[in-house]
C-alpha positions as CSV (number, residue, x, y, z in Angstrom):
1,X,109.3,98.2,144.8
2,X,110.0,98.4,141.4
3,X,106.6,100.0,140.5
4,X,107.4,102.5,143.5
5,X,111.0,103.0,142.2
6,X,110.3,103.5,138.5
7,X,112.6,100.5,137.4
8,X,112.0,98.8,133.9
9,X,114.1,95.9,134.7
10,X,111.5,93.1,135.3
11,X,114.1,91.1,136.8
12,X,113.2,93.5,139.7
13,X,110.1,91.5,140.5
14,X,112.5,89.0,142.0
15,X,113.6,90.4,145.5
16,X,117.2,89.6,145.2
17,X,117.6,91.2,142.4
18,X,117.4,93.9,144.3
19,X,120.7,92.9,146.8
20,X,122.9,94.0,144.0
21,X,121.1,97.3,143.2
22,X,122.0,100.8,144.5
23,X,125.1,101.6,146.9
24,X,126.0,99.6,150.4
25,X,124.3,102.1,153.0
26,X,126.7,100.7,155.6
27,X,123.7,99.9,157.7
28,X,119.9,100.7,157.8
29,X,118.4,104.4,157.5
30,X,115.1,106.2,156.7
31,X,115.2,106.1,152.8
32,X,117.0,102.9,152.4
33,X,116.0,99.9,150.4
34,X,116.3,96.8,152.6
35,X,116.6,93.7,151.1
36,X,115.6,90.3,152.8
37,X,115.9,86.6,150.9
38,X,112.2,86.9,149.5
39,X,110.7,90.2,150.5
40,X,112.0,94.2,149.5
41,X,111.1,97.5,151.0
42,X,111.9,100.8,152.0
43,X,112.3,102.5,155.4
44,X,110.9,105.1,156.1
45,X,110.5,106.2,159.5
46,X,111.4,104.8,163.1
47,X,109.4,104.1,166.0
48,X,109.8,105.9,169.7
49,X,110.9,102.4,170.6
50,X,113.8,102.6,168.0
51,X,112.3,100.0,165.4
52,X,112.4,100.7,161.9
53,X,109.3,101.2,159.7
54,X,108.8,99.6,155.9
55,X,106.5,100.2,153.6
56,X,106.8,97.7,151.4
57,X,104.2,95.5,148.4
58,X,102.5,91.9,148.7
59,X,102.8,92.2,152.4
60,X,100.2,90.5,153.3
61,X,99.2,90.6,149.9
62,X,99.1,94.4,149.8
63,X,101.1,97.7,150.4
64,X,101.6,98.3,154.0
65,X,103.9,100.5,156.2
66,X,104.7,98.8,159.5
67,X,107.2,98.4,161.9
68,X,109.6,95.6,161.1
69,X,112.9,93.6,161.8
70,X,115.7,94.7,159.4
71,X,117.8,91.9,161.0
72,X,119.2,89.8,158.6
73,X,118.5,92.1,155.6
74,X,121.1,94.2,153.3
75,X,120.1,98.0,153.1
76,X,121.4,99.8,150.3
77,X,120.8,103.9,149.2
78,X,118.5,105.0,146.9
79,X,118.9,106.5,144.6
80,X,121.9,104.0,143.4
């Protein structure tokens, strides 16, 4: 994310960094950055069945867009 996102900070290679980043987005929405204890992406679509799509880095030890659970996770706008 932070090679998508252009951030210098290195401490962005540490998910959680990325839970104080940006603005609350008062819930998830194509364009947010979702945030989970180890893992970071961004939305960017929705499925016809209503789940959300991230594309996201070392998932599954590459980038991948796929539909995935943002239970749990804190979304935030981009850009902050």
């Amino acid at each position: 994310m932070r090679r998508h996102l252009g951030v210098a900070n290195p401490a962005a290679n540490v998910a959680r960094w990325w839970a104080g980043y940006g603005r609350p987005a008062h819930g998830p929405h194509v364009g947010a950055i979702v945030v989970w204890r180890h893992h970071v992406g961004r939305i960017t679509g929705r499925t016809a069945d209503g789940r959300w799509i991230v594309k996201s880095g070392n998932d599954g030890h590459r980038v991948r867009e796929r539909p995935r659970s943002v239970a749990g996770a804190i979304a935030f706008r981009w850009p902050a």
